[in-house]
C-alpha positions as CSV (number, residue, x, y, z in Angstrom):
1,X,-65.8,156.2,-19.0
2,X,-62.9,154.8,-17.9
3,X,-61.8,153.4,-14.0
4,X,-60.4,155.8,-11.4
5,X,-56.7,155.1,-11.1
6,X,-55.9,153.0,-8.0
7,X,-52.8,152.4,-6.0
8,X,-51.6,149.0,-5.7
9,X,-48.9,147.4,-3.4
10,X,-47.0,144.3,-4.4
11,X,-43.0,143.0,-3.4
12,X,-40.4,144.2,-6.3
13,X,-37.5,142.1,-6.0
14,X,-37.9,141.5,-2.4
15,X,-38.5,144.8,-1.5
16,X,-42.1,146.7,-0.7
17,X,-43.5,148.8,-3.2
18,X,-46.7,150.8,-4.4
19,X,-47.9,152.8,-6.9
20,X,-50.8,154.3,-8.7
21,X,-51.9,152.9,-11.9
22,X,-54.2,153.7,-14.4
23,X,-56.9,150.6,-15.1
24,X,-55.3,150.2,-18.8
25,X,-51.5,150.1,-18.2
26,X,-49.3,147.1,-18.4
27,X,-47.1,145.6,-16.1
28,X,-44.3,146.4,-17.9
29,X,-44.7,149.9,-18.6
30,X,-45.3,150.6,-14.6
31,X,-42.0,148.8,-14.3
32,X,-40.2,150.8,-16.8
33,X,-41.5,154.0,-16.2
34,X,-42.0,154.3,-12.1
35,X,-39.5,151.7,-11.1
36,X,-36.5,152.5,-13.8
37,X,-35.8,148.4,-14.4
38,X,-34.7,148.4,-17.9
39,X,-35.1,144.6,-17.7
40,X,-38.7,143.6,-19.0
41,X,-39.1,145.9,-21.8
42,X,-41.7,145.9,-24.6
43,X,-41.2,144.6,-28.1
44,X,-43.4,142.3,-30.2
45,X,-46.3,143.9,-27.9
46,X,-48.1,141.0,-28.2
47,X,-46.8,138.3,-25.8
48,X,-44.9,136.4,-28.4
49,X,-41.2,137.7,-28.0
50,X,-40.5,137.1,-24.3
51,X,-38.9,140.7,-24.1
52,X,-41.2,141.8,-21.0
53,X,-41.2,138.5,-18.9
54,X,-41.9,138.7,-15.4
55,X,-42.4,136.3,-12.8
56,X,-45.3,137.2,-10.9
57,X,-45.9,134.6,-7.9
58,X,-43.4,132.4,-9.5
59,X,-45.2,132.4,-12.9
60,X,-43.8,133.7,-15.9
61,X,-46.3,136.6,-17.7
62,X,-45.8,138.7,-20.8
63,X,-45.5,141.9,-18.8
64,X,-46.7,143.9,-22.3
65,X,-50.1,142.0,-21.8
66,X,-50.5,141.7,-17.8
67,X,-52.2,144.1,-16.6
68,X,-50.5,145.9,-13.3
69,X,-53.4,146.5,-11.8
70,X,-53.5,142.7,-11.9
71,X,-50.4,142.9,-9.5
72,X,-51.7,144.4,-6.5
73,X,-50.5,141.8,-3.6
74,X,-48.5,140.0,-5.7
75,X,-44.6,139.2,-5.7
76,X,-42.7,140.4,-8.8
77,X,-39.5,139.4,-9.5
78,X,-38.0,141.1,-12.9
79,X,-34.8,140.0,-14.1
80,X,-32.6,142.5,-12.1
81,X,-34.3,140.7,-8.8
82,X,-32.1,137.7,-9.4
83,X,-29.0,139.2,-8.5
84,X,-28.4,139.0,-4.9
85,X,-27.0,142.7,-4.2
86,X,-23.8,143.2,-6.4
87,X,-23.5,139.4,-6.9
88,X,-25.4,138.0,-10.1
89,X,-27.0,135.1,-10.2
90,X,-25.6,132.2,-12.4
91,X,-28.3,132.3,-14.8
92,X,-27.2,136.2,-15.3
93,X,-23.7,135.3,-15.1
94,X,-24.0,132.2,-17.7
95,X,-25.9,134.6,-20.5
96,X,-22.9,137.4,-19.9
97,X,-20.2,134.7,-20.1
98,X,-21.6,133.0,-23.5
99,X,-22.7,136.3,-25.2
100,X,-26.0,135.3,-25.3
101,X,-29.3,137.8,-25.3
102,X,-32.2,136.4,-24.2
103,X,-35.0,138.3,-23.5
104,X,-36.8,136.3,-21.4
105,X,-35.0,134.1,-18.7
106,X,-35.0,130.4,-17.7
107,X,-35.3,130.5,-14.1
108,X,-38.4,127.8,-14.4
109,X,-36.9,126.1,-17.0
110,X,-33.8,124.8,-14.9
111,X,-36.1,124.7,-11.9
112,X,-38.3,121.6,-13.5
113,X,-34.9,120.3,-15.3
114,X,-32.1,121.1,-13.3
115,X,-29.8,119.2,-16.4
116,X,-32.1,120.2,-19.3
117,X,-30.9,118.5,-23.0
118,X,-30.9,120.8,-25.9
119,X,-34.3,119.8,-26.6
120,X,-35.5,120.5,-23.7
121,X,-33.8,123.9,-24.4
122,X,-35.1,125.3,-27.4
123,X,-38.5,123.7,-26.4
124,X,-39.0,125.8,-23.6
125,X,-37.7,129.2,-25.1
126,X,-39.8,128.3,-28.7
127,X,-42.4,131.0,-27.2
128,X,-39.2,134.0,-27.5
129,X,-38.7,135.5,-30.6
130,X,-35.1,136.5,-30.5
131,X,-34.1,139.7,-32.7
132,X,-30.6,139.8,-32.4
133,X,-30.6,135.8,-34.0
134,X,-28.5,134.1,-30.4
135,X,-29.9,131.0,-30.4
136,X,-27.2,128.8,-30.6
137,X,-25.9,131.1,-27.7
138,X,-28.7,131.2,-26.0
139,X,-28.6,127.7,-25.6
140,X,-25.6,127.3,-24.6
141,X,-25.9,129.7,-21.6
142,X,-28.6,127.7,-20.4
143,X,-26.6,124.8,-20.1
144,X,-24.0,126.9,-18.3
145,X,-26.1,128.3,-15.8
146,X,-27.4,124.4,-15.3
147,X,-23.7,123.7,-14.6
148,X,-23.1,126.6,-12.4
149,X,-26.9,125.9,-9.9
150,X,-25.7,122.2,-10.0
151,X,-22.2,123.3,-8.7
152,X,-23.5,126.0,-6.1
């Protein structure tokens, strides 16, 4: 037998929102398919590949493993939340600008390490399996979007 579905409330990119979920689906899904962010989608489906990274309270989950249910009070912030309105946010800018795909993004990363080496880098984003092969890229966006906080 399986739970009743429940509605849960929770901030979306600074914004109030609720829904009703089902006891077995995913974070990501609920984003996907009731809130249309095509940010945090699902890949590896196992929490490996970074592809549904969500920062829920500040902490980064594997959205395709979080239960939503799990987010009831919570605040989510999704990729798309980093924006502020029609202005992105240098981390977004920094990816577009080198041609980098990441799935996941390095908000925390540059939050610990404001000027983060290369090491530092690729240590942090071991945990992301990228598909399209953008490392070098991905990389060097980081570094960019270090520049561009560090500037203001």
């Amino acid at each position: 037998m399986s739970a009743a579905p429940r509605t849960i409330r929770f901030i979306l990119n600074g914004a109030a929102a609720e829904c009703v979920v089902a006891s077995h689906e995913t974070l990501v899904d609920v984003l996907r398919d009731r809130f249309a962010l095509g940010g945090p989608r699902e890949s590896c489906g196992q929490g490996l590949c970074g592809c549904c990274t969500v920062l829920v309270d500040s902490a980064a989950v594997s959205g395709c493993l979080y239960l939503a249910v799990f987010a009831d009070g919570a605040e989510l912030v999704t990729v798309e939340g980093l924006a502020d309105g029609n202005t992105l946010h240098p981390v977004q800018e920094a990816f577009i600008e080198a041609g980098a795909f990441q799935c996941g993004f390095s908000t925390q990363l540059l939050a610990a390490h404001p000027d983060p080496s290369d090491d530092q880098i690729r240590h942090y984003l071991s945990g992301n399996l990228c598909r399209c092969g953008t490392y070098p890229q991905i990389v060097e966006a980081v570094k960019l979007a270090a520049r561009k906080l560090r500037i203001g």
